[in-house]
C-alpha positions as CSV (number, residue, x, y, z in Angstrom):
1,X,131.8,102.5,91.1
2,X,129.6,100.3,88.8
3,X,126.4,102.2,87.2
4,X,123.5,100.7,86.1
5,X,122.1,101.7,82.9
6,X,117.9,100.9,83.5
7,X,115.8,99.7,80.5
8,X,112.5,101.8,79.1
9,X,111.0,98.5,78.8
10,X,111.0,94.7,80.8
11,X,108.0,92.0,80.4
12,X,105.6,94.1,82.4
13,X,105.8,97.0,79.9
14,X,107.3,100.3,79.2
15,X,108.9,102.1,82.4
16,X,106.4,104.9,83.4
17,X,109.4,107.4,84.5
18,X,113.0,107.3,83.6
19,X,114.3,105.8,87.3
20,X,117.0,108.1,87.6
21,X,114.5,111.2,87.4
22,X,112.4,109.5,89.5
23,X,115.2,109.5,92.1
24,X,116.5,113.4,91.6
25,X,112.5,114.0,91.8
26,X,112.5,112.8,95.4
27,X,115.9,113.7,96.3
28,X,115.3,117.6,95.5
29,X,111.6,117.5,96.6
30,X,113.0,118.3,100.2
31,X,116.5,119.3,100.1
32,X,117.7,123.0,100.3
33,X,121.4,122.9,99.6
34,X,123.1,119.9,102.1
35,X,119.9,120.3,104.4
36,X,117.5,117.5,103.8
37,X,114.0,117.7,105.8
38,X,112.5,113.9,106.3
39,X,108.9,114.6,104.8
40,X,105.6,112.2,106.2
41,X,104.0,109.8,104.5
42,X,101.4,111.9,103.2
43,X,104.0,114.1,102.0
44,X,105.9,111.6,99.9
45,X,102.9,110.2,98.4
46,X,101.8,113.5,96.8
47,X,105.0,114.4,94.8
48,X,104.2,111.1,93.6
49,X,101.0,112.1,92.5
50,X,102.1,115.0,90.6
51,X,104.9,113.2,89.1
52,X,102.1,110.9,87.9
53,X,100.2,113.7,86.8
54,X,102.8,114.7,83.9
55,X,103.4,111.6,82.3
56,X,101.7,111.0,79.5
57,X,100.1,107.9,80.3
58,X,98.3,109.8,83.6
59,X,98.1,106.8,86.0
60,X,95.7,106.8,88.7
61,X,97.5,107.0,92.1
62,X,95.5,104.3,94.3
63,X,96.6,102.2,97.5
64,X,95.6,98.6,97.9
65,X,93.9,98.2,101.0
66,X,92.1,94.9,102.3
67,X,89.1,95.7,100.1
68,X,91.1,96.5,96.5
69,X,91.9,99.4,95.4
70,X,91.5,103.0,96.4
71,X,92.4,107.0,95.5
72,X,95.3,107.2,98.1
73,X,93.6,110.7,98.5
74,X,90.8,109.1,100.2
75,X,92.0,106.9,102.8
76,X,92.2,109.7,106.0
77,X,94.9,107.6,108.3
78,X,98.0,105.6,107.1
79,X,98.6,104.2,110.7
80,X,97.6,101.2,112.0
81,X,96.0,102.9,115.3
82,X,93.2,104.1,113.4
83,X,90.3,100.9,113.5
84,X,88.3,102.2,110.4
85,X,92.1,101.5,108.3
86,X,93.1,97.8,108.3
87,X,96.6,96.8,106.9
88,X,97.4,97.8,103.3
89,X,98.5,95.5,100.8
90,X,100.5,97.8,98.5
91,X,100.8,101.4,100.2
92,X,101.1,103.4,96.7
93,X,100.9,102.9,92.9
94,X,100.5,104.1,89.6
95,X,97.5,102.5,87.8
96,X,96.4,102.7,84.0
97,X,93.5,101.4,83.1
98,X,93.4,98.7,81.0
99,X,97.4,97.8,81.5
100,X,97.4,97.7,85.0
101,X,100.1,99.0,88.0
102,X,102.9,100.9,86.4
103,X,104.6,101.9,89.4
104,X,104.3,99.6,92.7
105,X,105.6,101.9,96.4
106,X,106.0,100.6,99.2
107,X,107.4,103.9,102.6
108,X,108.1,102.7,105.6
109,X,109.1,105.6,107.4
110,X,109.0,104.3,111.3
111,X,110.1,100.2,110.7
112,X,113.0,98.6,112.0
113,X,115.0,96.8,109.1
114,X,112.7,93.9,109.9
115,X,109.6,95.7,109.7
116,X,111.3,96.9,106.2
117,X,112.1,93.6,105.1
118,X,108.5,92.6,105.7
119,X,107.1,95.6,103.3
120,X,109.9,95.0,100.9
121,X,108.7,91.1,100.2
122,X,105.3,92.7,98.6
123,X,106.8,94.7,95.8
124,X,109.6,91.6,95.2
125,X,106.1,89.6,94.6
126,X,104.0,92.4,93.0
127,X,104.0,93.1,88.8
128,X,104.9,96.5,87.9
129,X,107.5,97.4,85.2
130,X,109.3,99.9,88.0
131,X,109.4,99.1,92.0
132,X,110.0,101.9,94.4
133,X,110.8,101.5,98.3
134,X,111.2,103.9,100.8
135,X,112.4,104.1,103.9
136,X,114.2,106.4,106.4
137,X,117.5,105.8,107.8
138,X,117.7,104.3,112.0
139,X,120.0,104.1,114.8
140,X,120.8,100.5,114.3
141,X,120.7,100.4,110.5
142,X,122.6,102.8,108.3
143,X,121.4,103.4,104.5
144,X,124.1,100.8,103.2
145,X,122.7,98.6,105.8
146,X,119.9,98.3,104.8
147,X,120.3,98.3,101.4
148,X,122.8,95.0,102.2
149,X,119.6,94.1,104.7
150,X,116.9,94.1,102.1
151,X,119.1,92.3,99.2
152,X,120.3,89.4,101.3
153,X,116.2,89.5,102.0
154,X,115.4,89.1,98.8
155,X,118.3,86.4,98.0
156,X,117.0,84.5,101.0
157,X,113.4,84.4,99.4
158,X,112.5,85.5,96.4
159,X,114.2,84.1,92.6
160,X,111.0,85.3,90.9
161,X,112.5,87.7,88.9
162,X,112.2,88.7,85.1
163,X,114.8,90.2,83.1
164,X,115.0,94.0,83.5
165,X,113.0,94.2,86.6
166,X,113.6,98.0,88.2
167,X,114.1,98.3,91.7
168,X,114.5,101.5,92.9
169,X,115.2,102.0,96.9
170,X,115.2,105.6,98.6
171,X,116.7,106.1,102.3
172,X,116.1,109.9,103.6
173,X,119.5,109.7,106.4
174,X,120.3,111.6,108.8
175,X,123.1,113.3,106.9
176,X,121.4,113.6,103.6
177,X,119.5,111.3,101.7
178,X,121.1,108.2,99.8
179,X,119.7,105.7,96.6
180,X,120.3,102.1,95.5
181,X,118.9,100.3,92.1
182,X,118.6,96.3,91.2
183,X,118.1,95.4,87.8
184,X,117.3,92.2,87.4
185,X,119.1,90.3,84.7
186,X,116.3,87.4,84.7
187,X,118.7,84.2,85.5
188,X,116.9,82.0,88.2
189,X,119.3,81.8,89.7
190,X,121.1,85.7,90.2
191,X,122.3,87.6,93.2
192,X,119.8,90.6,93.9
193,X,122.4,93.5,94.6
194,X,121.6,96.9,95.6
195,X,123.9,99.0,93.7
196,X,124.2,102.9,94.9
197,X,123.1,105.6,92.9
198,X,125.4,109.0,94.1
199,X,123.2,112.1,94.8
200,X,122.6,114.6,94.4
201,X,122.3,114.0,90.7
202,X,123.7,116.0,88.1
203,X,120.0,117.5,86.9
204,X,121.4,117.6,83.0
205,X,121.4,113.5,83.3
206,X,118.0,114.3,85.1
207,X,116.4,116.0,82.5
């Protein structure tokens, strides 16, 4: 099985969080032996939080909402329903002030592969050194479907890419959960691949 071997840096800056320990991070956040519990929104945001929280650089978790940017702490609804809540822009990131996002997220926990596809476009378009999506495995669409789903996505519409882009893409399944990574190699015109990451990960190579 090819591995990928991620960069600490690309042209938006230094990584914030080594990608594979960003992965085991999530992976073991919910996971008690082979049993995996499928965590909310809210939920998934706040491990990122306190990952953010111990990095050195102590990014500011914010959303982007139709206004600019918020503490993701203080937005009260992260469904549509709610009328005070318009559509977000970004639904997570890392931000350091006076660099900018470190870390873009986008969790769609409910969507269809096309509702996913939809979500995925904005961190494809969005400058961050590491992008992270997150979605939950469906009846019609299997995790290494929609890895293949979002990739042919991205080769359909997006060559915007700059060498050593991190994509990162975390599917909670219904038989445990599963992880993909794209690194970009920069040529205009490249095949973006989804390439999987086996879990659980061995935590010395998580360290």
């Amino acid at each position: 099985m090819k591995t990928l071997k991620f960069p600490s840096h690309n042209a938006y800056g230094a990584v914030p969080l080594e990608p594979i320990r960003l992965i085991h991070n999530l992976d073991r956040s919910w996971r008690k032996g082979t049993q995996v519990r499928i965590p909310s929104t809210k939920e998934i945001f706040e491990v990122l939080k306190q990952m953010g929280e111990k990095l050195r650089s102590r990014p500011k978790s914010k959303v982007v909402v139709h206004d600019g940017m918020r503490d993701w702490t203080k937005v009260k609804s992260f469904y549509r329903g709610n009328e005070k809540c318009r559509e977000f822009l970004i639904d997570f990131l890392w931000s350091q002030k006076g660099f900018g996002t470190l870390l873009a997220c986008e969790s769609e926990m409910c969507a269809n592969l096309k509702g996913m596809q939809h979500d995925f476009e904005k961190i494809l378009c969005w400058k961050a050194p590491l992008k992270l999506m997150i979605v939950q495995e469906r009846r019609d669409a299997t995790p290494q479907q929609i890895a293949v789903g979002l990739a042919g996505y991205a080769n359909d519409n997006v060559h915007q890419f700059v060498k050593d882009e991190c994509f990162l893409l975390f599917v909670f399944g219904a038989e445990g959960n599963h992880a993909y990574g794209h690194l970009a190699s920069g040529s205009a015109r490249e095949a973006f691949n989804f390439v999987e990451i086996p879990l659980p990960i061995d935590r010395s190579s998580a360290a």
